[in-house]
N, C-alpha and C positions, 0 to 999 in steps of 0.2 A: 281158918281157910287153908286149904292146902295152898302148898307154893309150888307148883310145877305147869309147866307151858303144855296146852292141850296140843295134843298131836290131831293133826288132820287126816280123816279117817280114807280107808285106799276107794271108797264107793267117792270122795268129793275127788279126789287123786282122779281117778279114771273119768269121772264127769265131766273134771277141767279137760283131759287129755284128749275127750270125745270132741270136746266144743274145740280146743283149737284143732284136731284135726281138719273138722265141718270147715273151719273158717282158712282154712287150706285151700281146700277140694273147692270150696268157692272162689278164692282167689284165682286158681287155675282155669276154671272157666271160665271168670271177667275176660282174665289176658283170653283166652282161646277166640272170644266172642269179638273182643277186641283185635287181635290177629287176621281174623278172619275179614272182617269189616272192612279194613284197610288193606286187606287184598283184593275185595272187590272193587275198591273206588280204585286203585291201580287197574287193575282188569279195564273196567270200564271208561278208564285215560286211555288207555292204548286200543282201544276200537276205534275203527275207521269210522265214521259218519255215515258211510253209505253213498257220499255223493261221487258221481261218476260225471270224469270231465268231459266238457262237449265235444259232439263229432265223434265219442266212441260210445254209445247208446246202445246196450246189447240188447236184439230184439228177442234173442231166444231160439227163432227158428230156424237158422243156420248154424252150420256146422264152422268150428274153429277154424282156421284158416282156410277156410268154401270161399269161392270166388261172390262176389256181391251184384255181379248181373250190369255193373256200371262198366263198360267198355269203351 
């Protein structure tokens, strides 16, 4: 038998280099998807409901401080 430790050749070299880069570029997308996610659930804490308090019900047809015809 020969005695000498086989070298690993540079085609398995750049295969491994390929696959952990893949598993990089993936990782960076999780977090991005992830980043992304939890700025919309923020986003969506800080909108208002929409509900508008009573007694100022805007009807639309008036104009911003127009008089209301109540005298």
């Amino acid at each position: 038998m020969a005695g000498g430790k086989r070298k690993t050749t540079m085609a398995k070299l750049n295969r491994e280099r390929r696959l952990r880069e893949r598993r990089v570029e993936k990782q960076v997308k999780k977090n991005l998807r992830k980043r992304a996610a939890a700025e919309r659930v923020n986003e969506q804490a800080e909108v208002p409901t929409g509900e508008v308090p009573t007694g100022e019900v805007p009807t639309g047809d008036q104009e911003p401080g127009a008089a209301t015809g109540t005298d």
